[in-house]
N, C-alpha and C positions, 0 to 999 in steps of 0.2 A: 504494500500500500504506500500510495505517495506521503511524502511529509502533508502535502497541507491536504491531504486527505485524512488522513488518521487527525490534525489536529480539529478538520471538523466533525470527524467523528466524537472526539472527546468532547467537543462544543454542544454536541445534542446529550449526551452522558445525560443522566436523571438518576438523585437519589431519593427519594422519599423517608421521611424520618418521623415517626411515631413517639411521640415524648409523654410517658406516663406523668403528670403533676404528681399524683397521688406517692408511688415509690420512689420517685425522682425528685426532689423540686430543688427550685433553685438555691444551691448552698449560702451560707451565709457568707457576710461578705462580696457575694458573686452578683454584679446588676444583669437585672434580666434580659436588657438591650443587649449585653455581651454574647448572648450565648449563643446565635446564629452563627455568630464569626467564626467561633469556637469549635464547633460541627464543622461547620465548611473546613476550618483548617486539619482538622483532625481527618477526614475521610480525603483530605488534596494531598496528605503525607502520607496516608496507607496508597493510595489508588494509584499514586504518582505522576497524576493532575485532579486540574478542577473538573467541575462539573458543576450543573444546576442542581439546586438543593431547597426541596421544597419539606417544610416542618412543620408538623400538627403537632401541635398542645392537647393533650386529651386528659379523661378521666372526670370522676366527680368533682365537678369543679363550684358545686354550689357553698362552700364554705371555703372557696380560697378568697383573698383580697383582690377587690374590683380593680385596686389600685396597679397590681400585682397580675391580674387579667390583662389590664388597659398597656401594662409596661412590655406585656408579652407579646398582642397582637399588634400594637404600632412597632415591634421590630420584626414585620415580614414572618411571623410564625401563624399559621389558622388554629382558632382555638378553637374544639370540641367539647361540649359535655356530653362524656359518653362512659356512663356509669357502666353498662354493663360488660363492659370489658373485653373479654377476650369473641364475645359474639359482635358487637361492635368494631373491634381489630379486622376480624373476616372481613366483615363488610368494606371496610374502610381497603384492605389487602385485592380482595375484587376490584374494586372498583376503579383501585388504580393500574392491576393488571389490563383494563380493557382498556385503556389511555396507552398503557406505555410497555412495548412490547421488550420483548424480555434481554434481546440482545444492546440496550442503550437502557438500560435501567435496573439499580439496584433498591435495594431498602434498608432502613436500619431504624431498630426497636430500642427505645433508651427506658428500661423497667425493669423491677424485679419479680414483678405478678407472675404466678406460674401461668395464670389463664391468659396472661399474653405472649411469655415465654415460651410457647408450645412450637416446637420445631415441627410439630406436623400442620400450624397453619401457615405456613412459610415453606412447607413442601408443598402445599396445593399451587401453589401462586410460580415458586421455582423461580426466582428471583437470588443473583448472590447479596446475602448477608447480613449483617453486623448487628452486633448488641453490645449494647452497655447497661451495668446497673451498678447500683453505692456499693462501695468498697465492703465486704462481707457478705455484702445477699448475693454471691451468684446462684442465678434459680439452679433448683434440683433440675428442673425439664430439660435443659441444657446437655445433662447425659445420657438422655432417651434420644441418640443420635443412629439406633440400630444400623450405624455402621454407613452410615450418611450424615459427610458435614453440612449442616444448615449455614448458619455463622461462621462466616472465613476468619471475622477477626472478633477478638471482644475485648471491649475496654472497660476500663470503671471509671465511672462517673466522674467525680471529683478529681479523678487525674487526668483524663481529658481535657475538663477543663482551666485545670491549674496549667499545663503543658501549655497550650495554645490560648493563653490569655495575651499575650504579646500579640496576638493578631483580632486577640478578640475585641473591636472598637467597638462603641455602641450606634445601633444599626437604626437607620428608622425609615420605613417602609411607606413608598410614594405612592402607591394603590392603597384604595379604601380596606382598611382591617377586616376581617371577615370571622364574624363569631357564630357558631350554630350547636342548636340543641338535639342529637341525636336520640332523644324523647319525644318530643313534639316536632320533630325535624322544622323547626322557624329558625331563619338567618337571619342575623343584625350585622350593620357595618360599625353604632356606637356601642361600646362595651357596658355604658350604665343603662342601653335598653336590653342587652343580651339578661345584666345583672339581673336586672327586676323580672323580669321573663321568668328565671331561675327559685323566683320567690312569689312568681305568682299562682292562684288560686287553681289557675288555667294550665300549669305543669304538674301541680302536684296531681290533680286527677287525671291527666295524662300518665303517669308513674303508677298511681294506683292502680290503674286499669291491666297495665301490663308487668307489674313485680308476679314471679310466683305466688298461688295461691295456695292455701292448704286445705289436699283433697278434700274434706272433712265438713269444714265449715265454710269455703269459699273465701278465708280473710288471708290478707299479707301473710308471708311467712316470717317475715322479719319487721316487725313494727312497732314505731316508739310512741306509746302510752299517752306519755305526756307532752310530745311535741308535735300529735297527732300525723306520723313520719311513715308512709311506708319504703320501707330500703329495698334495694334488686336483690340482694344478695349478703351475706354476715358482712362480708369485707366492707361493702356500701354503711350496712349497719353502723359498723366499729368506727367507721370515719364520721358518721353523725352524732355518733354519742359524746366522741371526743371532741366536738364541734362547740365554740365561744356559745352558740344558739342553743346549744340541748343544754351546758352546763348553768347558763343564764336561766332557763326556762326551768330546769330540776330549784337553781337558787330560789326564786318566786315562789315558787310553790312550796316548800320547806318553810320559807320565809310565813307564807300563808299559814300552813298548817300549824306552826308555835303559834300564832295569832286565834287559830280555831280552839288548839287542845294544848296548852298552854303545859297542861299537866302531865300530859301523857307525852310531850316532847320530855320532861325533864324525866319519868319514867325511862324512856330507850337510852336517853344519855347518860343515866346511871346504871344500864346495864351493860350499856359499852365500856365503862370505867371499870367495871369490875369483873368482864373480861378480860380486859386486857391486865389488869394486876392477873387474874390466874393463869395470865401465859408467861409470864414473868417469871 
């Protein structure tokens, strides 16, 4: 192949890069505008050039900062909320198979989710590679490679992007932002209409409709009580509970109940004091 044949070959190259928030987010210290750079330079020093690099923010993203949203789509990243995870990944893994055909296009997964870690939906699509996740989580799934390498290369997180901070400027993206909810599939180009989307009456019975139910009585299989919550999945769960919104909303209510049973709070807390003396 001629020289300026192969370099436009490389000029059509496509990587697509799937960015879990949830097991991934951006470290501390680390601004979020940086981290497109950071990828790019990181996949232009394995591949040994550039190419176009196109980057989805995904995962439950209803309890990240709007602020922290807003910093990730103004730097050329499309952001998703896409709770349910590794069936969401397929879809999102299709769909860019039908765009971008397999000899000028790779993909790379930045997470530690086994349900997105799965080497067998990245055998369906047959695209070469790459993964990264935080230093210690490398997924289990990773060695369910039955003798087929999925992942040519894997990186961890945090060293990536300490490596290529030197290249990593902050980025800001001249096309309108693009945010969507893979619940209600509605696109926003500003991030405080995506936000409120996220919070509105109008998602969460979209979520309801479609979380697993339980055979039995037809209700959520994962749902919170007191922040009237249904989750996809435990994992969706875990990350609501731990959420400023579920611990404010448990506080209120606590708050309420000393207010009702005045009495019968200081009954539990006296029996919590003297548990904890007989573990003593």
């Amino acid at each position: 192949m001629e020289g300026g044949d192969a370099l436009a070959l490389q000029k059509q190259k496509k990587t697509g890069v799937w960015w879990d928030l949830n097991t991934c987010p951006v470290p501390a210290g680390v601004e979020a505008g940086r981290v497109v750079a950071c990828i790019e330079s990181a996949l232009e020093k394995e591949m040994g050039h550039g190419c176009q690099v196109y980057i989805y923010a995904m995962g439950n993203l209803e309890y990240i900062s709007s602020d922290l949203l807003e910093q990730i789509g103004s730097s050329g990243i499309d952001v998703l909320h896409a709770p349910r995870r590794g069936n969401d990944l397929y879809h999102c893994l299709r769909e860019w198979s039908e765009f971008n055909p397999h000899d000028v296009a790779n993909v790379m997964l930045i997470s530690c989710d086994y349900t997105l870690a799965d080497p067998c939906l990245f055998r369906l699509v047959e695209f070469t590679g790459f993964i990264a996740y935080p230093e210690d989580h490398r997924p289990l799934t990773l060695d369910r490679n039955d003798g087929q390498t999925v992942f040519v290369k894997e990186f961890v997180w945090e060293t990536l992007l300490n490596d290529n901070m030197s290249r990593g400027e902050i980025v800001s993206k001249y096309d309108e932002p693009s945010y969507t909810c893979y619940i209600c599939f509605d696109s926003y180009e500003a991030c405080g209409e995506f936000v409120t989307h996220l919070k509105s009456d109008e998602h969460k019975r979209e979520l309801r409709y479609m979380v697993p139910k339980d055979s039995e009585f037809g209700k959520p299989k994962h749902f919170c009580q007191a922040c009237d919550y249904p989750a996809y999945d435990y994992h969706n769960f875990l990350i609501h509970t731990q959420s400023e919104e579920h611990n404010l909303k448990n506080l209120a209510e606590d708050c309420e109940s000393r207010k009702r049973s005045p009495q019968v709070h200081l009954l539990n807390e006296r029996n919590k004091m003297q548990s904890v003396a007989r573990g003593k």
